[in-house]
Structure formats: structure tokens, C-alpha cells
C-alpha positions as CSV (number, residue, x, y, z in Angstrom):
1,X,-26.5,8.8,-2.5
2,X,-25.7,6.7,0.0
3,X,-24.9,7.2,3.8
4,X,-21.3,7.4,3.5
5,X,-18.9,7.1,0.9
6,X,-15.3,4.9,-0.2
7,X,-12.7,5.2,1.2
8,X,-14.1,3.1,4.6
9,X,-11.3,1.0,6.3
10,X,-12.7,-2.2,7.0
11,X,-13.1,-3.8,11.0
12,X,-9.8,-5.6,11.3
13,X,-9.4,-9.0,13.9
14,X,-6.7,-9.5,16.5
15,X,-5.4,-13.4,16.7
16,X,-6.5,-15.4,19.3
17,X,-5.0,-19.0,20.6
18,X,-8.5,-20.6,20.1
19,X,-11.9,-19.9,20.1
20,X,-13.6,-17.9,22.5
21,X,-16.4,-19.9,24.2
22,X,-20.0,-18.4,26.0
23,X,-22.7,-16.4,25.3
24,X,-23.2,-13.7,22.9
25,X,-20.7,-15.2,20.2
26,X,-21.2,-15.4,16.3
27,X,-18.9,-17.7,14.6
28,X,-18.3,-17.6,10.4
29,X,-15.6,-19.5,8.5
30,X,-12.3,-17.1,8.1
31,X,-11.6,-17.0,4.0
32,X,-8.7,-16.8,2.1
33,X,-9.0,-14.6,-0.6
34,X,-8.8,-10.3,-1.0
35,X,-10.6,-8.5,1.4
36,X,-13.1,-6.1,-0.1
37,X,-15.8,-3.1,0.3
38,X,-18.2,-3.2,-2.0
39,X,-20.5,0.0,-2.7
40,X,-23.2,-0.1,-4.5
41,X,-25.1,2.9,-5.7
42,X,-28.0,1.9,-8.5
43,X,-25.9,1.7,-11.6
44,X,-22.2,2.3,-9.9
45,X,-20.8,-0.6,-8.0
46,X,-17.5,-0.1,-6.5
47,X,-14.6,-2.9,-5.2
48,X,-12.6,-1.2,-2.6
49,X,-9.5,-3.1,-0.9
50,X,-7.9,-3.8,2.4
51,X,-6.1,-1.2,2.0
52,X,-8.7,1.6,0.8
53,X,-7.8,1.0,-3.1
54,X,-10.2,0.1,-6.0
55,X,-10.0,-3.5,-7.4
56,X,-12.8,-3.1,-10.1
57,X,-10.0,-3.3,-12.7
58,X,-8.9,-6.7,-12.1
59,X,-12.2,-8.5,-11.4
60,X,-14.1,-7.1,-14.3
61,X,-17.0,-10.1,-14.1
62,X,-17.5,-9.4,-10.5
63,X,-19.7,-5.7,-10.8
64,X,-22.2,-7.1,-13.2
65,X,-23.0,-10.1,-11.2
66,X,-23.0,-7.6,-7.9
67,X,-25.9,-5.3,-9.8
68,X,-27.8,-8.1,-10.7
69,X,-27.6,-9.7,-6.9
70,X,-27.3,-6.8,-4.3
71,X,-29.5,-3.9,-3.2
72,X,-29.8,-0.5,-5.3
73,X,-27.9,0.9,-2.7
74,X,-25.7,-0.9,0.1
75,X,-22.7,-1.0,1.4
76,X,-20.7,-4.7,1.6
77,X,-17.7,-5.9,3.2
78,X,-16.7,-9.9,2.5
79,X,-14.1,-11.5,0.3
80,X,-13.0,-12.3,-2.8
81,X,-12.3,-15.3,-3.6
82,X,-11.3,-17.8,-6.4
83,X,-12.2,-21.6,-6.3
84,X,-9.9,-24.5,-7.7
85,X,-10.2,-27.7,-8.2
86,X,-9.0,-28.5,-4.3
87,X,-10.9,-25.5,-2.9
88,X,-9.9,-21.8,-2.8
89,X,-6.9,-20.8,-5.4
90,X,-5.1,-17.8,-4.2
91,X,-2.1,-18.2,-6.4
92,X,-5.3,-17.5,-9.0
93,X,-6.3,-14.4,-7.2
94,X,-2.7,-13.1,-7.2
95,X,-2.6,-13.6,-11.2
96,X,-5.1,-11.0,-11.2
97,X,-3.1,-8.3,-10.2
98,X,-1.8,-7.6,-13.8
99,X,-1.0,-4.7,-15.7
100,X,-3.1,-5.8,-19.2
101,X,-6.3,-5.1,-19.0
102,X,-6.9,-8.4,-21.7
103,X,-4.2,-10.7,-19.6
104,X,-7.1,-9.9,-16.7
105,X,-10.3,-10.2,-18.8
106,X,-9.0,-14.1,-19.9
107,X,-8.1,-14.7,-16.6
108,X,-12.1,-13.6,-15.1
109,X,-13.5,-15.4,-18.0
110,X,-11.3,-19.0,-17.4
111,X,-10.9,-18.4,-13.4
112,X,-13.9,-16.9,-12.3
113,X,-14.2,-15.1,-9.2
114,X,-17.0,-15.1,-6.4
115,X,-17.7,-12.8,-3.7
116,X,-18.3,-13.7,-0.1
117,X,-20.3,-11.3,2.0
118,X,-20.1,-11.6,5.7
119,X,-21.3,-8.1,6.8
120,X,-24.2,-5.4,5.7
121,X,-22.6,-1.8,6.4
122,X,-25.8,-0.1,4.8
123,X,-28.6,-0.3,3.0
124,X,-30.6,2.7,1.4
125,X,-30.4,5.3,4.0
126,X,-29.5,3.3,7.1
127,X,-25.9,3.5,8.1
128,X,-25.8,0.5,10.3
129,X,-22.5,0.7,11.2
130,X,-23.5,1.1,15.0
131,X,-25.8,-1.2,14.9
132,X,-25.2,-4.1,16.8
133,X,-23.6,-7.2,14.4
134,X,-26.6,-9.9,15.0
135,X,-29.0,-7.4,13.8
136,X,-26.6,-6.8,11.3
137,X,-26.6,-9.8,10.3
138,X,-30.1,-10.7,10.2
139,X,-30.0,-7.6,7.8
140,X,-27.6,-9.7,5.9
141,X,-29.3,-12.5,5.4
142,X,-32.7,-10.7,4.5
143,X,-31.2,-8.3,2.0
144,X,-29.4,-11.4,-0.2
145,X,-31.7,-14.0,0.1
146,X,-32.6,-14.2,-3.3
147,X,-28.6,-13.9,-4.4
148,X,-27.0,-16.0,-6.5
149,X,-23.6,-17.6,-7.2
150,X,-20.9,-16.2,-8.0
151,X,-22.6,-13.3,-4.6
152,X,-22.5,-15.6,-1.1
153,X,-23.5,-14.9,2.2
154,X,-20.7,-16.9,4.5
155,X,-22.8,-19.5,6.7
156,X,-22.6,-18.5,10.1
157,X,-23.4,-20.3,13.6
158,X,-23.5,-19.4,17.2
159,X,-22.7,-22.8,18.3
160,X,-19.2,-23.3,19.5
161,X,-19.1,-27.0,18.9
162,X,-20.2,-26.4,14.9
163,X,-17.5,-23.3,15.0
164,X,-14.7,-26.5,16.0
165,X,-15.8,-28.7,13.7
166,X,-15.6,-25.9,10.9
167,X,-11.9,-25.2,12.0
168,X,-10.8,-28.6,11.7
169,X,-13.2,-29.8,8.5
170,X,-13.2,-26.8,6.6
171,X,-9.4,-26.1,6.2
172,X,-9.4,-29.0,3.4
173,X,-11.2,-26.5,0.7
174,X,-8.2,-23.6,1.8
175,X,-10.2,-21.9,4.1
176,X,-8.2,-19.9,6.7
177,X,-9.5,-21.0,10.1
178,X,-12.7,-19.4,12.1
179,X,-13.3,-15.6,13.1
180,X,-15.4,-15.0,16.0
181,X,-17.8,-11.7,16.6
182,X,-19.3,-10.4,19.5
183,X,-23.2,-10.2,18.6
184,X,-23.7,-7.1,20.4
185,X,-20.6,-5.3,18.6
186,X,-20.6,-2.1,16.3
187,X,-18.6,-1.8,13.0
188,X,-15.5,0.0,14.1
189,X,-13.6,0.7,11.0
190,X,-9.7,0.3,11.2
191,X,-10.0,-1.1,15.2
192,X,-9.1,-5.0,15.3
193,X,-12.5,-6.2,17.5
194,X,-12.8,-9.4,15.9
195,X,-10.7,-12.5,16.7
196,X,-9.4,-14.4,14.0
197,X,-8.2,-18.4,15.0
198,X,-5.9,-19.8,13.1
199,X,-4.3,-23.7,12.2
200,X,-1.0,-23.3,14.6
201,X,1.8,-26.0,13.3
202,X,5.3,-26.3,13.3
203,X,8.1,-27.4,10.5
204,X,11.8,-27.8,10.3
205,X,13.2,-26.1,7.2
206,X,16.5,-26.3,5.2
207,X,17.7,-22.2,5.3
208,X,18.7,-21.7,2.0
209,X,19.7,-18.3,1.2
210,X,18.4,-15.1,2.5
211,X,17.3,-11.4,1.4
212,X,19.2,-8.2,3.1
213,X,16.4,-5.9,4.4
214,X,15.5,-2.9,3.2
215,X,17.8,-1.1,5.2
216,X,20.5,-2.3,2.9
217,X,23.2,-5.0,4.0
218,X,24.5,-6.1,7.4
219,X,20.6,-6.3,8.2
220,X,19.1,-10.0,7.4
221,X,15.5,-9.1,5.9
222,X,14.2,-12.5,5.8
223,X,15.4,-16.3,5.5
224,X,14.4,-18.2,2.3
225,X,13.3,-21.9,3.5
226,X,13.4,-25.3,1.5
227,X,11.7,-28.7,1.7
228,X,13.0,-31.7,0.4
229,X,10.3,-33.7,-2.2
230,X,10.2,-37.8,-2.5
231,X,13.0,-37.2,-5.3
232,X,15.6,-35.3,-3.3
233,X,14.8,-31.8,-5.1
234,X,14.9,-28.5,-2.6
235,X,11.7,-26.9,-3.0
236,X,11.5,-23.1,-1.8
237,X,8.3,-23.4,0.0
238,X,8.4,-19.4,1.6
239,X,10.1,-17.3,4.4
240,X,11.1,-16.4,7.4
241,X,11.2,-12.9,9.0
242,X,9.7,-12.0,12.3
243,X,12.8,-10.7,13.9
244,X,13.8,-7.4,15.6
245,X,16.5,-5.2,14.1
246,X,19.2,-6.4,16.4
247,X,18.6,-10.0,15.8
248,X,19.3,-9.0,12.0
249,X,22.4,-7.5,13.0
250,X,23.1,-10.8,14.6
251,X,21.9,-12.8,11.7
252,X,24.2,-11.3,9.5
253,X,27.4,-12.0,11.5
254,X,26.0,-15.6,12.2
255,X,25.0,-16.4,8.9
256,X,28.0,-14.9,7.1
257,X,30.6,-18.1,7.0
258,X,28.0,-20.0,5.3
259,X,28.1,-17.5,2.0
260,X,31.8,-18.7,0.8
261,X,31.5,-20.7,-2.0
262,X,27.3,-21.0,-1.5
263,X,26.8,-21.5,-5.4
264,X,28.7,-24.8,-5.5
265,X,26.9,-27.7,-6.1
266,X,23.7,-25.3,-4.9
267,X,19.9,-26.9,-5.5
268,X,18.6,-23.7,-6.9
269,X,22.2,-22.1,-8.6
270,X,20.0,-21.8,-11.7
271,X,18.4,-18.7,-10.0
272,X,21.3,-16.7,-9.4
273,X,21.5,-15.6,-13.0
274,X,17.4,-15.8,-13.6
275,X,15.6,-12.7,-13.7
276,X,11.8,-12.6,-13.6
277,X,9.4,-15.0,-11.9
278,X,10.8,-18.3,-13.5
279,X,12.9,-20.2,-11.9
280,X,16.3,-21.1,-13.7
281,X,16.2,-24.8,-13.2
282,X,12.8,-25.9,-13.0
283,X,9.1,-24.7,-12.7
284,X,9.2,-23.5,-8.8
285,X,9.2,-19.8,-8.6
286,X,12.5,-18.4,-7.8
287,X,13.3,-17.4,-4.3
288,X,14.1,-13.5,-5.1
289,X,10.8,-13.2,-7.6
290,X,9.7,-9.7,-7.7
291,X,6.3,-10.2,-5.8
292,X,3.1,-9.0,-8.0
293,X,1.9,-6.3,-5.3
294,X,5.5,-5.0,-4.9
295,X,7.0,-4.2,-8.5
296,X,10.0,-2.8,-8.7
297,X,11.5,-4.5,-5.3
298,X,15.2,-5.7,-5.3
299,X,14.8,-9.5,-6.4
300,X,18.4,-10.3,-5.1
301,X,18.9,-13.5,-3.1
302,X,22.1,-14.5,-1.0
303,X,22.8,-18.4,-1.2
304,X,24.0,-19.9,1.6
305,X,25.4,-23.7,1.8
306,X,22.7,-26.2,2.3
307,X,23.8,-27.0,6.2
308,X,21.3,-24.9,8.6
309,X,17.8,-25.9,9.8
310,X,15.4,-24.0,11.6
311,X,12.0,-24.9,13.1
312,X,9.5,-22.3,12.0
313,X,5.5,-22.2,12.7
314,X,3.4,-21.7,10.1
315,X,-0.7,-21.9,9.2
316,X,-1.3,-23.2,6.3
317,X,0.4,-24.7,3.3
318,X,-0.9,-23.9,-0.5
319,X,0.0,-27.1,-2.7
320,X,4.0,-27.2,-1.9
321,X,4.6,-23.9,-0.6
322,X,3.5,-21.5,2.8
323,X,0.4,-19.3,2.2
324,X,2.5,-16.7,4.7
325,X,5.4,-16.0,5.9
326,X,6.2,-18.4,8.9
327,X,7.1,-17.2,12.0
328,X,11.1,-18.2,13.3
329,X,11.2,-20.3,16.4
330,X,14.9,-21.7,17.1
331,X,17.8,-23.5,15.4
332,X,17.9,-26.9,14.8
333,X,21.4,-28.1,14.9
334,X,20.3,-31.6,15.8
335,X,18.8,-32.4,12.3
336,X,19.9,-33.1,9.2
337,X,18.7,-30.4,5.9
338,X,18.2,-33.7,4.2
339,X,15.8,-34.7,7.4
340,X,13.3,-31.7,6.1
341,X,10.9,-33.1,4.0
342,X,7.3,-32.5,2.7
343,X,6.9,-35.7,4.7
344,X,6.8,-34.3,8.0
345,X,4.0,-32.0,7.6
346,X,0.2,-32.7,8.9
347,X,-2.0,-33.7,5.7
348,X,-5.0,-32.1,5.8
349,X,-8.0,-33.8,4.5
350,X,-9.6,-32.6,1.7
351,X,-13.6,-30.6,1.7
352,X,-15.9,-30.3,-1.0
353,X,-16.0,-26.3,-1.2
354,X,-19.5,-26.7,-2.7
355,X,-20.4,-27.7,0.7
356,X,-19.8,-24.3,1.9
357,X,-21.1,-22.3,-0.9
358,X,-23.8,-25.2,-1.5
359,X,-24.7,-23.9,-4.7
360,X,-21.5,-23.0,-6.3
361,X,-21.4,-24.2,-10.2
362,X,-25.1,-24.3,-9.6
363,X,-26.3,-20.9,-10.8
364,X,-30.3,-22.3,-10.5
365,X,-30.5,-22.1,-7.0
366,X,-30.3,-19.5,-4.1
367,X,-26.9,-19.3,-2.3
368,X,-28.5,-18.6,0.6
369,X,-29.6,-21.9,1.4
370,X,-26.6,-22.8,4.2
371,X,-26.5,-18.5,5.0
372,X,-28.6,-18.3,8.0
373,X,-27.4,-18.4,11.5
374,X,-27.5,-21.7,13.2
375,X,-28.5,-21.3,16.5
């Protein structure tokens, strides 16, 4: 048996404006895929989420591979991830979460998922939770050497130069920034004592339409943003809705003159008689989709006329749309919707992933190889 058992609510990270500098720092690559626990007890190997439920079910080739590359007994906490062709594919993890067991089974056998392990929470006996994370670590490293793709051990440094050159190179295989760990830390479950840095930028955005909140109407939930492709179409490329209650009081009022007659001559009108994920009129995904972790949510959508732009920041952008919602920073009555293009975002060169993994597609060789600390 092992020294404690699922549910364990995995150490959570605070964001930080950049990335802490000095002694006593450990640096790893911050991924963008589902956080997971793994447990693993001889024959019973266990996939526990973020949020404390089991994801067995829709990674069905991920608990073979784990018996085959993991300790008879350990505890795990890293990610899951899926690579594409341009580096990580979330939209492929989020095709995962499906209700048919066989729709789930094609997708592991034709997408593959891996598993990235960036902390060792036990092993036999040992809980080494309060042990300190470079000995951890170390731990780490010793106790998967020998794994194999599609089981990684995140490279990880103590250099703060090689941490900034990760942050800026590593972004162009979809990788989410850097996290930063004190060496001398325990594994506090549920407390945010990591640091997480993230890619900081700024877009303007055509507003759209928008969703009423939860609490029902007269309350703006969130602002549905568009970009403008090399063709003139409005692409919905994600939302807006860091704003306190009053401000969606305010929102409503503000917003409400530009709902008369919205549908007219409206880029995405073909959605406001669609139901389901596909858009009416083309291929993007509608702007009120149901979302795949929330079934059941009211899709509906207000239109507004295309005439408002925002600035909004945002982290990262996954082929044409924002990986999360962006976060509202002012009007911008001084530009044109037709002035907010794809255009005006940062490009972001592209990285090998198999740089990172070094071994990935490669199932002869260790995937330890770029593991170790760099000191």
C-alpha cells in the first residue's frame, strides 16, 4: 500500500511578473496540457486531475505505458500532454473528454498522449512530501532513468540565464512559459508556492457579441472577441471576462444600444440559429459552443454591431484563437474593428518539441537524456 492515498490536491503556483533571480532556485519548462497525479500501486495505476477526479477513462494508452516505465509503487505529479505537428495540441487533449468510450480509444490510438513528470511525491514507503524539492528531485531523476517515451522527466536547470532562454525559445512548441521552485521547499498540497511566468502581450479586438452571466441578464458574463484574417472574415478568437459584478452592471447599460438590429449584415449571423459546436457559416467554432468540461451550459450568445474595440492582454495564442481567456484592459475608441487583425500579433518562432522531450517518436532510447538538472 502506499504512504497515502488519491484524492491529493496537487502544489498549485501564484503568477509572477518574471523570473525570480539568486540562489536556491530550480527552473523547469511550464506545460500546457492536463495536470495530473499519478498513483501507482504494482498492478493499479491511477490518473487523478487538477481537480481530484480520475482521467484513466479518457487516456486509456497512458496506464500501460506508466506500469511498464514507473516504480511498483510511487506517487507522480506532471502533465499530460498531446504533441502536434507545431508542438503541444491542446485542442487534441480537449477531444478527449468524450462520452464514448470507442470515440476515446481512436482518438489515444491516432493522437497519442505522453506524460510529463516534474515531481516524485513517493516512492515505496517514503512519503517525500516534506522533503525538500532538490532532493526530490534528484529522487526524480534516479527513479525514471531508465523511462521511456511516451513517460518524460521535464528538463530542469538552476541557471537563470538557461531558465530566459527557455521562456523565450521554448514557447514555439506551445509550451506555457517557465515555473520556478524554491530547492529547499516541501510539497504543500492545495497552497500556491510555486511561481508560474508567463508570455505578457497585448491585442486590440473587435467585441462581437457577449454572454449574460450566470446570474441571469442585466449582468455581462463575458465579451466574445473577433480578429480580422488577410480575407476580411471575423474570426472569434476567445473572451473576455475579468470584471467585478458592478462593472457587469455597467456593461450591460453600456453595451445595450449596440443590440438593435445586431444580426444585420453580422459576420457570424449563421450562429444565431446553430446549435452544437459547428459554426453556421464556416468551420470556426461558434461563439456560444457548449464547452466540453461544462455540458449542459446555456450556449446563448448576444450579437452586438461590429463597432466596439477593446485592448485585452493575453498569453498565448493556439493556431487562430486564445489558449485562455484574456484579461480586459480599456476601450479603444480610436481604432477601427477593421484595424484588428491577426496581423498585429507577435509571431512566435517555431521549436522542434523533440528538442525537449529529445527522444520523442524515438521509443529506443532513454527519455532521460536532457532530465537532469543543469547546474
Amino acid at each position: 500500500m502506499l504512504p497515502f492515498q488519491p484524492p491529493l490536491e496537487p502544489m498549485l503556483a501564484r503568477l509572477a511578473e518574471s523570473i525570480p533571480n539568486g540562489n536556491g532556485w530550480l527552473y523547469e519548462p511550464k506545460w500546457d496540457g492536463f495536470r495530473a497525479l499519478v498513483f501507482r500501486d504494482g498492478d493499479e495505476v491511477f490518473l487523478q486531475s487538477r481537480d481530484l477526479k480520475p482521467l484513466d477513462r479518457y487516456f486509456p494508452e497512458l496506464p500501460p505505458a506508466l506500469r511498464e516505465n514507473l516504480p511498483d509503487r510511487c506517487v507522480l505529479d506532471g502533465e499530460i500532454v498531446i504533441a502536434g505537428d507545431g508542438g503541444l495540441d491542446f485542442e487534441a487533449l480537449l477531444l478527449r473528454i468524450h462520452p464514448a468510450a470507442s470515440r476515446v480509444r481512436l482518438l489515444a490510438d491516432t493522437s497519442p498522449a505522453s506524460f510529463v513528470a516534474w515531481d516524485l511525491l513517493a516512492l515505496d514507503d517514503r512519503d517525500l512530501r516534506t522533503s525538500p524539492q532538490g532532493e526530490r528531485r534528484a529522487a526524480l531523476e534516479d527513479a525514471l532513468a531508465d523511462a521511456r517515451p511516451p513517460v518524460h522527466v521535464t528538463p530542469a536547470t538552476r541557471e537563470h540565464a538557461t531558465a530566459s532562454d527557455w521562456f523565450q525559445r521554448f514557447e514555439g512548441a506551445g509550451l506555457d512559459g517557465v515555473i520556478a521552485k524554491r530547492l529547499d521547499g516541501e510539497y504543500e498540497p492545495g497552497k500556491r508556492v510555486m511561481f508560474k511566468i508567463k508570455h505578457a502581450r497585448t491585442a486590440d479586438c473587435v467585441v462581437a457579441g457577449f454572454r449574460w452571466h450566470k446570474a441571469g441578464e442585466g449582468l455581462v458574463g463575458s465579451l466574445l472577441l473577433g480578429l480580422y484574417d488577410d480575407d476580411g472574415r471575423l474570426h472569434h478568437v476567445g473572451i473576455t471576462s475579468s470584471f467585478t459584478m458592478e462593472r457587469r452592471r455597467e456593461l450591460a447599460r453600456e453595451l445595450d444600444p449596440l443590440r438593435g438590429n445586431a444580426l444585420d449584415g453580422h459576420p457570424w449571423a449563421g450562429w444565431a440559429s446553430s446549435d452544437g459546436d459547428s459554426a453556421g457559416g464556416g468551420e470556426q467554432r461558434m461563439p456560444g459552443a457548449t464547452s466540453r468540461w461544462n455540458r449542459g451550459k446555456d450556449p446563448s450568445w448576444e450579437p452586438l454591431r461590429v463597432e466596439r474595440v477593446c485592448e485585452v492582454g493575453y498569453d498565448h495564442l493556439q493556431g487562430d484563437r486564445f489558449r485562455h481567456a484574456t484579461t480586459f484592459r480599456r476601450w479603444r475608441p480610436d481604432k477601427r474593428p477593421a484595424d484588428c487583425r491577426y496581423d498585429q500579433l507577435e509571431a512566435t518562432p517555431p521549436y522542434e518539441l523533440g528538442t525537449i522531450f529529445r527522444t520523442i517518436g524515438s521509443p529506443k532510447e532513454p527519455a532521460r537524456r536532457d532530465a537532469r538538472i543543469e547546474r
